[in-house]
C-alpha positions in Angstrom: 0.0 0.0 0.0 1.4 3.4 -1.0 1.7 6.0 1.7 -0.6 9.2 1.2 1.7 12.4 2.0 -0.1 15.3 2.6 1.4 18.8 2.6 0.3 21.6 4.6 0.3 24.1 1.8 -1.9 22.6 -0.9 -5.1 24.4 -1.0 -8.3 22.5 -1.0 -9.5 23.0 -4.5 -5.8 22.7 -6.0 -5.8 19.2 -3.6 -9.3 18.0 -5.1 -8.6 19.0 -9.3 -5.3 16.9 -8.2 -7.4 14.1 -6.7 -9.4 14.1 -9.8 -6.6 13.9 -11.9 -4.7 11.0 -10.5 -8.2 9.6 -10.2 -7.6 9.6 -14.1 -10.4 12.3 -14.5 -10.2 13.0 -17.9 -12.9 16.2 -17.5 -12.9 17.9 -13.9 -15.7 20.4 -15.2 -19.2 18.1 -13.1 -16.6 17.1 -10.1 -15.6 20.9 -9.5 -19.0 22.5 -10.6 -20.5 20.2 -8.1 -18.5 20.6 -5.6 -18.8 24.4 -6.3 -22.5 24.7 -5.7 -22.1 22.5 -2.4 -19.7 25.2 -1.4 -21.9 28.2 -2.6 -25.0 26.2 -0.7 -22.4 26.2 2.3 -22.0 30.1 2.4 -25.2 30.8 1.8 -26.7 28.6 5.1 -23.5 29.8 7.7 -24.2 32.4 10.5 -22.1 35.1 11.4 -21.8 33.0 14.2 -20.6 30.1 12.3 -17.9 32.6 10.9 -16.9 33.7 14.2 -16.4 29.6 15.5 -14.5 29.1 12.6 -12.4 32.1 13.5 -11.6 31.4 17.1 -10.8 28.0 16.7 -8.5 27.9 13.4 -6.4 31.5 15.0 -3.5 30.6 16.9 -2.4 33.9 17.5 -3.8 37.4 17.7 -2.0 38.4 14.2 -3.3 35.1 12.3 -6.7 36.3 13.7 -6.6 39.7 12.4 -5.3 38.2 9.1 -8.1 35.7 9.1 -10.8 38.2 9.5 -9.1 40.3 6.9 -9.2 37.7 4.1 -12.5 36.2 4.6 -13.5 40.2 4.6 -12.3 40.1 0.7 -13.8 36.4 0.2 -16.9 37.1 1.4 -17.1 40.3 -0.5 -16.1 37.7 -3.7 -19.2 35.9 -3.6 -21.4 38.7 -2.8 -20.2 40.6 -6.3 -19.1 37.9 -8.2 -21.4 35.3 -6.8 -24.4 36.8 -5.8 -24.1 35.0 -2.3 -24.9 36.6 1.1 -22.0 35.8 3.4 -22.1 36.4 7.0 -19.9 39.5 7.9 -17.6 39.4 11.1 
Protein backbone atom coordinates (compact mmCIF):
# COMPACT_ATOMS: atom_id res chain seq x y z
CA UNK A 1 0.00 0.00 0.00
CA UNK A 2 1.41 3.43 -1.02
CA UNK A 3 1.73 5.99 1.73
CA UNK A 4 -0.56 9.17 1.20
CA UNK A 5 1.70 12.44 1.97
CA UNK A 6 -0.09 15.31 2.58
CA UNK A 7 1.36 18.78 2.58
CA UNK A 8 0.26 21.63 4.55
CA UNK A 9 0.27 24.12 1.82
CA UNK A 10 -1.88 22.56 -0.87
CA UNK A 11 -5.09 24.35 -0.98
CA UNK A 12 -8.28 22.53 -0.96
CA UNK A 13 -9.52 22.97 -4.50
CA UNK A 14 -5.84 22.68 -5.96
CA UNK A 15 -5.76 19.19 -3.64
CA UNK A 16 -9.26 18.04 -5.10
CA UNK A 17 -8.57 19.00 -9.26
CA UNK A 18 -5.25 16.86 -8.23
CA UNK A 19 -7.36 14.13 -6.66
CA UNK A 20 -9.36 14.05 -9.83
CA UNK A 21 -6.65 13.91 -11.91
CA UNK A 22 -4.68 10.98 -10.47
CA UNK A 23 -8.21 9.63 -10.20
CA UNK A 24 -7.63 9.59 -14.15
CA UNK A 25 -10.45 12.31 -14.53
CA UNK A 26 -10.23 13.04 -17.93
CA UNK A 27 -12.91 16.21 -17.54
CA UNK A 28 -12.91 17.89 -13.93
CA UNK A 29 -15.73 20.38 -15.18
CA UNK A 30 -19.20 18.14 -13.13
CA UNK A 31 -16.59 17.14 -10.12
CA UNK A 32 -15.63 20.93 -9.54
CA UNK A 33 -18.99 22.55 -10.60
CA UNK A 34 -20.53 20.17 -8.13
CA UNK A 35 -18.53 20.60 -5.61
CA UNK A 36 -18.84 24.44 -6.30
CA UNK A 37 -22.53 24.68 -5.69
CA UNK A 38 -22.09 22.52 -2.36
CA UNK A 39 -19.71 25.21 -1.44
CA UNK A 40 -21.94 28.22 -2.57
CA UNK A 41 -25.00 26.21 -0.73
CA UNK A 42 -22.39 26.23 2.29
CA UNK A 43 -22.02 30.12 2.42
CA UNK A 44 -25.16 30.75 1.82
CA UNK A 45 -26.69 28.62 5.08
CA UNK A 46 -23.52 29.79 7.66
CA UNK A 47 -24.21 32.44 10.46
CA UNK A 48 -22.12 35.08 11.37
CA UNK A 49 -21.85 32.99 14.19
CA UNK A 50 -20.61 30.06 12.31
CA UNK A 51 -17.89 32.58 10.89
CA UNK A 52 -16.85 33.69 14.21
CA UNK A 53 -16.44 29.60 15.51
CA UNK A 54 -14.51 29.14 12.58
CA UNK A 55 -12.37 32.14 13.49
CA UNK A 56 -11.56 31.39 17.11
CA UNK A 57 -10.80 27.97 16.69
CA UNK A 58 -8.52 27.94 13.44
CA UNK A 59 -6.44 31.48 15.03
CA UNK A 60 -3.46 30.61 16.92
CA UNK A 61 -2.45 33.90 17.51
CA UNK A 62 -3.79 37.43 17.74
CA UNK A 63 -1.99 38.44 14.25
CA UNK A 64 -3.32 35.08 12.31
CA UNK A 65 -6.67 36.25 13.70
CA UNK A 66 -6.63 39.68 12.37
CA UNK A 67 -5.35 38.19 9.08
CA UNK A 68 -8.07 35.74 9.05
CA UNK A 69 -10.79 38.22 9.54
CA UNK A 70 -9.13 40.30 6.92
CA UNK A 71 -9.21 37.65 4.06
CA UNK A 72 -12.45 36.17 4.58
CA UNK A 73 -13.52 40.19 4.57
CA UNK A 74 -12.25 40.12 0.74
CA UNK A 75 -13.80 36.45 0.22
CA UNK A 76 -16.86 37.13 1.39
CA UNK A 77 -17.14 40.35 -0.46
CA UNK A 78 -16.10 37.73 -3.74
CA UNK A 79 -19.15 35.87 -3.58
CA UNK A 80 -21.45 38.71 -2.84
CA UNK A 81 -20.23 40.65 -6.27
CA UNK A 82 -19.08 37.94 -8.20
CA UNK A 83 -21.37 35.34 -6.81
CA UNK A 84 -24.40 36.79 -5.77
CA UNK A 85 -24.14 34.99 -2.34
CA UNK A 86 -24.94 36.57 1.08
CA UNK A 87 -22.01 35.81 3.39
CA UNK A 88 -22.10 36.36 6.98
CA UNK A 89 -19.93 39.54 7.94
CA UNK A 90 -17.55 39.39 11.10
Amino acid sequence: MALKTYHNKVHFLTGYVEYLLDQGIQSEEYYLGDASRFIRYLLANSTEDDVRRFIEQSAVSAYYRKRLEKTLRKFFAFCGERLAIECPQK
